[in-house]
C-alpha positions in Angstrom: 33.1 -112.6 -29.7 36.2 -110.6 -29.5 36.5 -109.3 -32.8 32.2 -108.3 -33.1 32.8 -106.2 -29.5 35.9 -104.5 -31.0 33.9 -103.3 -34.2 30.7 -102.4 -31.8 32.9 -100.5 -29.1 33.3 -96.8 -30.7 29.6 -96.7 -31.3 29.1 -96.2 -27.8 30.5 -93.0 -27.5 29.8 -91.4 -31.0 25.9 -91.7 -30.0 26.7 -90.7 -26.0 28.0 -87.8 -28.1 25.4 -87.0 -30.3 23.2 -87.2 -27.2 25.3 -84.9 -25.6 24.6 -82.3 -29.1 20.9 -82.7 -29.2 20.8 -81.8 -25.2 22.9 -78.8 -26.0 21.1 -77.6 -28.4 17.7 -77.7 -26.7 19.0 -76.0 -23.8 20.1 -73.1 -25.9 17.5 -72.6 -28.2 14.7 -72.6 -24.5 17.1 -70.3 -23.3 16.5 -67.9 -26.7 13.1 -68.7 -26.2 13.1 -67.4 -22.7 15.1 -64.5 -23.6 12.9 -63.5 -25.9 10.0 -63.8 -24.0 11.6 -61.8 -21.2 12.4 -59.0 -23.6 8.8 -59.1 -25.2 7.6 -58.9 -21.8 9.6 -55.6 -20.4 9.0 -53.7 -23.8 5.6 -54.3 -23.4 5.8 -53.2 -19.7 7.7 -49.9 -21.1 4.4 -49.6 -23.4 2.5 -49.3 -20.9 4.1 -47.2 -18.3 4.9 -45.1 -21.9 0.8 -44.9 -22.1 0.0 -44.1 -18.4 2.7 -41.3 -18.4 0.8 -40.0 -21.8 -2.5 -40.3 -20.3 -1.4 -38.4 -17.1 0.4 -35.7 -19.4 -2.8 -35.2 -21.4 -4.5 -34.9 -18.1 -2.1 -32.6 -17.3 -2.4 -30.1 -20.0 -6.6 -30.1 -19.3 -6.1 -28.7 -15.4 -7.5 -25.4 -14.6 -4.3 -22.7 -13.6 -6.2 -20.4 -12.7 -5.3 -18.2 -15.6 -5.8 -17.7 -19.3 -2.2 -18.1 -21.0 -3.8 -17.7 -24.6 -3.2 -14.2 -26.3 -0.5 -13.1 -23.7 3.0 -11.6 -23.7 5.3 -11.6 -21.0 8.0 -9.6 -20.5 10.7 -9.1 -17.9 11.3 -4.8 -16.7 14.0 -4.1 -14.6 15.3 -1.3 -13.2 19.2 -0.9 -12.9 20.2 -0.4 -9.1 23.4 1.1 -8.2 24.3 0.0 -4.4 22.4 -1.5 -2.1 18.5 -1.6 -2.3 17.4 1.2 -1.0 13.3 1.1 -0.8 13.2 4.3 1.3 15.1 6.5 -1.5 14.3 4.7 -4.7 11.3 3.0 -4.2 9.3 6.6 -5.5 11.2 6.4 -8.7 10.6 2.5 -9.2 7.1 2.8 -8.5 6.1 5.6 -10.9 9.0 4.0 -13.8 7.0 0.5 -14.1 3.4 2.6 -13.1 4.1 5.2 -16.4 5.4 1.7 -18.9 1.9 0.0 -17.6 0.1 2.6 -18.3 2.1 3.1 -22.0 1.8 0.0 -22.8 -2.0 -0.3 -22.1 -3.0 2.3 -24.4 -1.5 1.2 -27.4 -3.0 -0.4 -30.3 -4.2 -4.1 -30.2 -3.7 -4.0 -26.5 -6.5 -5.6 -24.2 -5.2 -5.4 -21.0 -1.3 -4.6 -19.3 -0.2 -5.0 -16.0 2.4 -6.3 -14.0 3.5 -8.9 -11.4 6.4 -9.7 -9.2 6.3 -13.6 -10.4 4.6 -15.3 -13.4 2.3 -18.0 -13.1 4.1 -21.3 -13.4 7.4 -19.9 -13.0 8.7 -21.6 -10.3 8.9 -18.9 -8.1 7.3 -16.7 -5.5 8.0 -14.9 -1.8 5.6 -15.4 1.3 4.9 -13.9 4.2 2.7 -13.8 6.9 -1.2 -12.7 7.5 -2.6 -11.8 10.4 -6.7 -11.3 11.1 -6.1 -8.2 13.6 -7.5 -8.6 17.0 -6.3 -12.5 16.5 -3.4 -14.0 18.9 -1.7 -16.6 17.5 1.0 -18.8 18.5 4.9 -17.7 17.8 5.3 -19.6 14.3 1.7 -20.7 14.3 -0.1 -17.8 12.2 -1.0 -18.3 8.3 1.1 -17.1 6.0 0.5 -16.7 1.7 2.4 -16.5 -1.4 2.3 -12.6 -1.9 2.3 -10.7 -5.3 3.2 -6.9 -6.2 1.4 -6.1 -9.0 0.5 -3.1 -11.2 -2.5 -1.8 -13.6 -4.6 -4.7 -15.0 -3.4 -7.5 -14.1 -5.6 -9.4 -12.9 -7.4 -9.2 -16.4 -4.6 -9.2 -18.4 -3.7 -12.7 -17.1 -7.0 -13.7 -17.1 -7.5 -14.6 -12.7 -11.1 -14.7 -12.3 -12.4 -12.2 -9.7 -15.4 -14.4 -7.8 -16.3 -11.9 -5.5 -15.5 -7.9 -4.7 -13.3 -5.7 -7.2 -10.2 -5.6 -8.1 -7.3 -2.8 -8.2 -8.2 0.3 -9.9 -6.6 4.1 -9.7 -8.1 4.8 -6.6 -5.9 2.5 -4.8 -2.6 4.2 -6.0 -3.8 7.4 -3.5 -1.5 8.3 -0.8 -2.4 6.4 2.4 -4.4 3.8 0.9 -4.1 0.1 1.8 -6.2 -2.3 0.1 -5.3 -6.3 -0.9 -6.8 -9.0 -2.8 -6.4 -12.4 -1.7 -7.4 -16.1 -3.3 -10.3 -18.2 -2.7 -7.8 -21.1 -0.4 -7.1 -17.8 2.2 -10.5 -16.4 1.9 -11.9 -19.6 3.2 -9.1 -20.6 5.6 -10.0 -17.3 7.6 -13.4 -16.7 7.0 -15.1 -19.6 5.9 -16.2 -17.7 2.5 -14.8 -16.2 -0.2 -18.1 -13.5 0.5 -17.5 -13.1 3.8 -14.0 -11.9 3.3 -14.8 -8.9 1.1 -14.5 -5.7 3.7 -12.7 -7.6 6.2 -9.2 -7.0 7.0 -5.7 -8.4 7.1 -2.5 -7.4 8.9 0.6 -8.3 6.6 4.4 -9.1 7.9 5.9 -9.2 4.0 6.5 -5.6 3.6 9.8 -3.5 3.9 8.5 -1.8 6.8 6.8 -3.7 9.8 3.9 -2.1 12.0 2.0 -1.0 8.8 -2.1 -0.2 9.2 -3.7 -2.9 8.2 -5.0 -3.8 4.9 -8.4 -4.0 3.5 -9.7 -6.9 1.4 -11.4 -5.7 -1.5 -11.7 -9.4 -3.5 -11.5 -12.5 -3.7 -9.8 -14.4 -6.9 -9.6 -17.9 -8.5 -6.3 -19.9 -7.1 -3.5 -19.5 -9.6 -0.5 -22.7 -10.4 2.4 -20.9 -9.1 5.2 -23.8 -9.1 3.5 -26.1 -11.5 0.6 -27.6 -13.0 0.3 -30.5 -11.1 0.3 -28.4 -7.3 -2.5 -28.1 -5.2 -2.0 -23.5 -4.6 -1.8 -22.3 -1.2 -3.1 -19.3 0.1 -2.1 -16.2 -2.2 -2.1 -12.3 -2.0 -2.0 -9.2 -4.5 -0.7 -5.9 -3.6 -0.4 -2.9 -5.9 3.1 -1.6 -6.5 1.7 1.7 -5.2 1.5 0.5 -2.2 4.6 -1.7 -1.6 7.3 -0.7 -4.1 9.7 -3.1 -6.0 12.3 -2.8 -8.7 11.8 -5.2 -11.4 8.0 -6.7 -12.3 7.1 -8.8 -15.1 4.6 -7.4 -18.0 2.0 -9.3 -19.2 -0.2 -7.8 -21.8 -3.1 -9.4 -23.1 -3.2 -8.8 -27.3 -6.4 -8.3 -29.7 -6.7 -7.5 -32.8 -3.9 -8.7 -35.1 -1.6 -9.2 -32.6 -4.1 -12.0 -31.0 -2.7 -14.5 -33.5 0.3 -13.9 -32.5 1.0 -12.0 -29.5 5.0 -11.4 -30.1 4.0 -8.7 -32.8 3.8 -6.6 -29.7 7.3 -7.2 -28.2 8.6 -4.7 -29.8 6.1 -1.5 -29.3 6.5 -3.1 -25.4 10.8 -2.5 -25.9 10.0 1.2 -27.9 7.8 1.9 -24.5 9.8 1.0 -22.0 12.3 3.2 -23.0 10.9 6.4 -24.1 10.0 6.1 -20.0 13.6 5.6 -19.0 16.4 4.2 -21.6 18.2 2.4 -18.5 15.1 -0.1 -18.3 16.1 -3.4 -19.2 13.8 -5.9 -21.5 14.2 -9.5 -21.0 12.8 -12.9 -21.7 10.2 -11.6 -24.0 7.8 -14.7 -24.7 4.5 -15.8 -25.0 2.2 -17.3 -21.9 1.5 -20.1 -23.3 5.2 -20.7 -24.0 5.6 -20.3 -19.7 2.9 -23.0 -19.7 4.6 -24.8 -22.1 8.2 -24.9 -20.2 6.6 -26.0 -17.1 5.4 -29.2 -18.1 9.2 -29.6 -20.0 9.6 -32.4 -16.7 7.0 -34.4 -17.3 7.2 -34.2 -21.5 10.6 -35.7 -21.5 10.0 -38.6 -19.2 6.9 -39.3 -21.0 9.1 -39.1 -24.2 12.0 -41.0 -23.0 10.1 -43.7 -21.6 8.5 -44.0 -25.2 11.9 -44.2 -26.9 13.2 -47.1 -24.8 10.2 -49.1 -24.7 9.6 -48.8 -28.9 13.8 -49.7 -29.0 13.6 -53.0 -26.6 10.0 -54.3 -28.4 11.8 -53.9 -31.8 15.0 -55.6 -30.4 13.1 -58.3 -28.8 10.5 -59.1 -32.0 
């Protein structure tokens, strides 16, 4: 009995062993499995955030802004200032320097429409201040307020802000002594319950450089315009002509035809000749296409819509 033990004892622990193996390997090939599955399961996760950020960027890009970028060039003017601003001395010379490159740049060929603005459309930037419905009395810090815009000649039409009711800025608000404003649809409503009922009224203003001004008159009402970005709901907004409230640097905006339609940087540089045959101390900057200002604004929400892409097409091809 002896001897038959002795041969059968190391075959207890070479198949305990082998045991041992075949438990092993199971366990690590259901952990691959699970791996994979895991990995599978996040890329596809990635797909699909990838696809709702695509779908809301698409969405995106078919919002009204309250403006027509297409066959537009923009351009920054600015006036050097030596010192300290000095509206009171300068703001004469400002006003007829950017009025006389408006008007210049307007008349020439394949030209639609020029005027200018204190802050693009979509550019990220604007200055408010306060309006006032004379007569009213409103709590200290209580009163409306609006986005307010210096503009000059055309435009409203060169950007392509639809008037819905009234008129909008023409020569006869650049006389001495007048004060006229156009304001957007959101204030129209939010003081007078119409954007009808606001044409003729009137509006006392707290932006300007000097305070106790007469107030102003409301000769229209326009479509709300994306200041910030295309996916903000616009505030209450106001336009102003330069004539009336000076300022040293505007942006153009000319709207092309013609030729230069196709491509409206065939006019940049007829806008840099014009600019300074007025005065050759004017400065030309940032000369680009509206639809390139659009463009930049959504650069945010195309690169997390790319980037999400790109990781989720990496971890599916990793995990298959």
């Amino acid at each position: 009995a002896a001897p038959l033990a002795a041969r059968w004892s190391p075959s207890g622990p070479a198949l305990h062993l082998d045991d041992t193996r075949s438990a092993g390997s199971a366990r690590h090939s259901y952990g691959r499995r699970a791996l994979a599955i895991t990995e599978v399961a996040l890329s596809l996760m990635l797909l699909i955030g990838a696809a709702l950020l695509t779908r809301s960027f698409v969405a995106l890009q078919q919002v009204s802004l309250g403006f027509d970028p297409s066959r537009v060039l923009t351009a920054n003017i600015g006036i050097p200032i030596a010192g300290r601003i000095n509206p009171a001395r300068d703001g004469a010379q400002w006003s007829a320097t950017l009025n006389e490159i408006t008007s210049r740049v307007a008349s020439a060929p394949d030209v639609e429409a020029a005027g200018m603005v204190s802050a693009l459309p979509l550019s990220g930037q604007y200055e408010g201040g306060g309006v006032r419905i004379p007569g009213v009395t409103y709590q200290p810090g209580q009163g409306p307020s609006a986005a307010y815009h210096v503009v000059t000649g055309e435009y409203l039409r060169a950007a392509g802000i639809a008037l819905l009711h009234g008129r909008v800025f023409d020569i006869g608000d650049d006389a001495p002594g007048r004060r006229t404003i156009v304001i957007n649809r959101v204030l129209a409503r939010s003081l007078f319950g119409s954007e009808s009922d606001a044409v003729g009224r009137q509006l006392n203003t707290t932006f300007e450089w000097t305070q106790d001004q007469p107030p102003r008159t409301i000769i229209g009402v326009v479509d709300v315009v994306k200041q910030m970005s295309p996916d903000e709901e616009p505030g209450p907004q106001v336009f102003v002509p330069l004539s009336q409230m000076v300022y040293p640097g505007l942006t153009l905006v000319v709207r092309a035809r013609g030729d230069a339609a196709r491509d409206p940087l065939l006019l940049q540089d007829m806008v840099k000749r014009e600019a300074r045959a007025v005065s050759p101390s004017v400065t030309v900057r940032e000369v680009r296409t509206m639809e390139d200002v659009v463009s930049h604004s959504m650069a945010r929400q195309r690169f997390s819509m790319t980037l999400i892409a790109v990781f989720a097409a990496l971890a599916l091809v990793l995990a298959i």
